[in-house]
C-alpha positions as CSV (number, residue, x, y, z in Angstrom):
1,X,82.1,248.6,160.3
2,X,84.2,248.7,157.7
3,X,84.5,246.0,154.4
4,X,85.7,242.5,155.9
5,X,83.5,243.0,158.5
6,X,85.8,244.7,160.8
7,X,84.7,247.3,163.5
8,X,86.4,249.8,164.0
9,X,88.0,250.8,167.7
10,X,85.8,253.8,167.8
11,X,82.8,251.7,167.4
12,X,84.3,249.2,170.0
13,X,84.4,252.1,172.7
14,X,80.6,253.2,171.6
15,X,79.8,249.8,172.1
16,X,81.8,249.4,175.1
17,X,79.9,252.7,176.5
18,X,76.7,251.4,175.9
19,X,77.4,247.9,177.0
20,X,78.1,249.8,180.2
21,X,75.3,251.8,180.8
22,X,73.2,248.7,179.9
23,X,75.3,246.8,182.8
24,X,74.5,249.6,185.2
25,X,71.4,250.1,184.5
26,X,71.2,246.3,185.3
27,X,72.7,246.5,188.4
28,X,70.6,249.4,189.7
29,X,67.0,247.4,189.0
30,X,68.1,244.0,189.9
31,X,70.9,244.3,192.2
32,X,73.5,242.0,190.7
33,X,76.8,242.5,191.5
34,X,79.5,243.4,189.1
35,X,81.6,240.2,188.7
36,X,77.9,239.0,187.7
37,X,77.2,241.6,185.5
38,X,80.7,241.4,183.9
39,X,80.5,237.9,183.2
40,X,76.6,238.0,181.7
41,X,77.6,240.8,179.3
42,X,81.2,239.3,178.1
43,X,79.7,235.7,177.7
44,X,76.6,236.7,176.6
45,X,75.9,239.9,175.1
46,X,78.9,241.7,173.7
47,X,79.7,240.8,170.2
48,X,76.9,237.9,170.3
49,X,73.7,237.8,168.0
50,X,70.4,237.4,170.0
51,X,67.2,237.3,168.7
52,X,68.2,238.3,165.2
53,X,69.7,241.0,167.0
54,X,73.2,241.6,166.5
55,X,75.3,243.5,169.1
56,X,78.3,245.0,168.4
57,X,82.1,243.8,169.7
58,X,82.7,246.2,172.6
59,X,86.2,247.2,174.2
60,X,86.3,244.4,177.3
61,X,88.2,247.1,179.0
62,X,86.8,250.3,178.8
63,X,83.5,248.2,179.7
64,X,85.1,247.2,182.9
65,X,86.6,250.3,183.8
66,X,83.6,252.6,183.3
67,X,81.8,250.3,185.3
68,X,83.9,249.7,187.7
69,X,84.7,253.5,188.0
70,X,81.1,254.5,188.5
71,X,80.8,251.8,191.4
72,X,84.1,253.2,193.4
73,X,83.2,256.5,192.8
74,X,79.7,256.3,192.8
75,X,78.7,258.6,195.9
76,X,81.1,261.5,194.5
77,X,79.3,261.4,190.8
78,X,75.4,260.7,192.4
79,X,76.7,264.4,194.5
80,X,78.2,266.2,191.1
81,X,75.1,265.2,189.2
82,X,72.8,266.1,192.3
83,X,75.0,269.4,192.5
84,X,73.5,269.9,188.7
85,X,70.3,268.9,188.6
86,X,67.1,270.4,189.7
87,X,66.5,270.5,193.4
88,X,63.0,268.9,192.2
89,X,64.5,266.1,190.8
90,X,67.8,264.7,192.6
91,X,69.8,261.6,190.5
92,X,67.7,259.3,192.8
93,X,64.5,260.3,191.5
94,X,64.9,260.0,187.7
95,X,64.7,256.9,185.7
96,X,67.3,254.3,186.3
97,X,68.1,254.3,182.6
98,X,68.9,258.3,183.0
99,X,71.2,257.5,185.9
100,X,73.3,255.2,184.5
101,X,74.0,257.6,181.6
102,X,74.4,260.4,183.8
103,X,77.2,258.7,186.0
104,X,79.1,256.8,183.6
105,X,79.3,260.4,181.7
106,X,80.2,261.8,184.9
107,X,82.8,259.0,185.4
108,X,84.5,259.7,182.0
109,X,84.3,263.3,182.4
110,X,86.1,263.3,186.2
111,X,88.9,260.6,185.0
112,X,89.4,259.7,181.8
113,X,91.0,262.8,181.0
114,X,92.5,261.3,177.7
115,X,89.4,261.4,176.2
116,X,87.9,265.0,175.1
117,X,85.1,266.2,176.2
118,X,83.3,266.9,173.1
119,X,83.4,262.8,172.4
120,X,82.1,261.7,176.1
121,X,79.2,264.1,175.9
122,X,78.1,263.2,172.2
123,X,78.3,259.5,173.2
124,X,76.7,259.8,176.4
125,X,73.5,261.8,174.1
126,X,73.5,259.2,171.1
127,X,73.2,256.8,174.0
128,X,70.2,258.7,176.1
129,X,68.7,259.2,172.4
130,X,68.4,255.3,171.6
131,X,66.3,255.1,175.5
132,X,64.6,259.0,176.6
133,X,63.0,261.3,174.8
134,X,64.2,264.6,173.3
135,X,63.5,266.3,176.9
136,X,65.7,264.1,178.5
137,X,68.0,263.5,176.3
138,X,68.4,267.4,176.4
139,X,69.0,267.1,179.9
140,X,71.7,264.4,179.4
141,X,73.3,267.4,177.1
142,X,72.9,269.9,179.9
143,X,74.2,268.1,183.0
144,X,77.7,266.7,181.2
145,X,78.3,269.9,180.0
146,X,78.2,271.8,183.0
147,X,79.9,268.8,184.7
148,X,82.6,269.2,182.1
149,X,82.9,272.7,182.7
150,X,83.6,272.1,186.2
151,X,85.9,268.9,186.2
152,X,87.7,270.2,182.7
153,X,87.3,274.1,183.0
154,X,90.4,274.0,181.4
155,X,89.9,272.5,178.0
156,X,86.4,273.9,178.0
157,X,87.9,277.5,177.9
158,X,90.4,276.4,175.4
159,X,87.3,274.5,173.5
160,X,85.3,278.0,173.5
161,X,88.5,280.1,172.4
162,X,88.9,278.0,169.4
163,X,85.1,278.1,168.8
């Protein structure tokens, strides 16, 4: 935030990005639909002061699109993540906090090409490092980056040529 109380549009996509794992995360435990999960967070949560607790503005549409993304392309990202992980452990058997990170990472990474990877994958670990542990959070780490290197081999080989 910034003086005059301003935040700035990079701290409204965090926000937005954490709203929507939040909302996903949501969705898998209780089984509310989206339209219900959309209107709870917008009315109620994002940019609101609960508790004392003050949650940050949030960019309504990046919110909505990462959400509604990981919904319509669900199956495909639950496979890419399976695909990564350990046989032992498929997407279905983590935490459902770990798999709403996972495929709203996986969501940016496959189509929002506009933003790079480095930013989706540092977002996506600042937001498993506020809710897992260093293990998992390390994990988080591993699976977008060899997601990334799949879905944006491209700009990963240009990212390690520059390194």
């Amino acid at each position: 935030m910034n003086r005059g109380g301003q935040f700035s549009r990079g701290e409204k996509r965090s926000s937005a990005r954490l709203s929507a794992v939040q909302g996903l995360y949501q969705m898998d435990l209780t089984g509310k639909g989206v339209l219900d999960v959309f209107s709870e967070f917008e009315r109620f949560w994002i940019g609101q002061e609960i508790e004392g607790e003050v949650y940050k503005p949030a960019e309504r549409g990046l919110f909505r699109a990462i959400v509604n993304g990981v919904i319509e392309h669900q199956i495909a990202l639950d496979r890419a993540a399976d695909r990564i992980l350990s046989d032992a452990w498929p997407l279905k058997r983590v935490e459902a906090i770990l798999r709403a990170i996972l495929r709203a990472g996986t969501y940016e990474l496959a189509f929002t090409p506009d933003v790079p990877v480095k930013v989706v994958v540092s977002e996506y670990v600042d937001i498993a490092s506020a809710f897992l542990d260093r293990d998992e959070v390390g994990m988080v780490n591993a699976v977008l980056d060899r997601y990334a290197r799949e879905v944006r081999a491209e700009e990963m080989a240009e990212k390690g040529r520059n390194s």
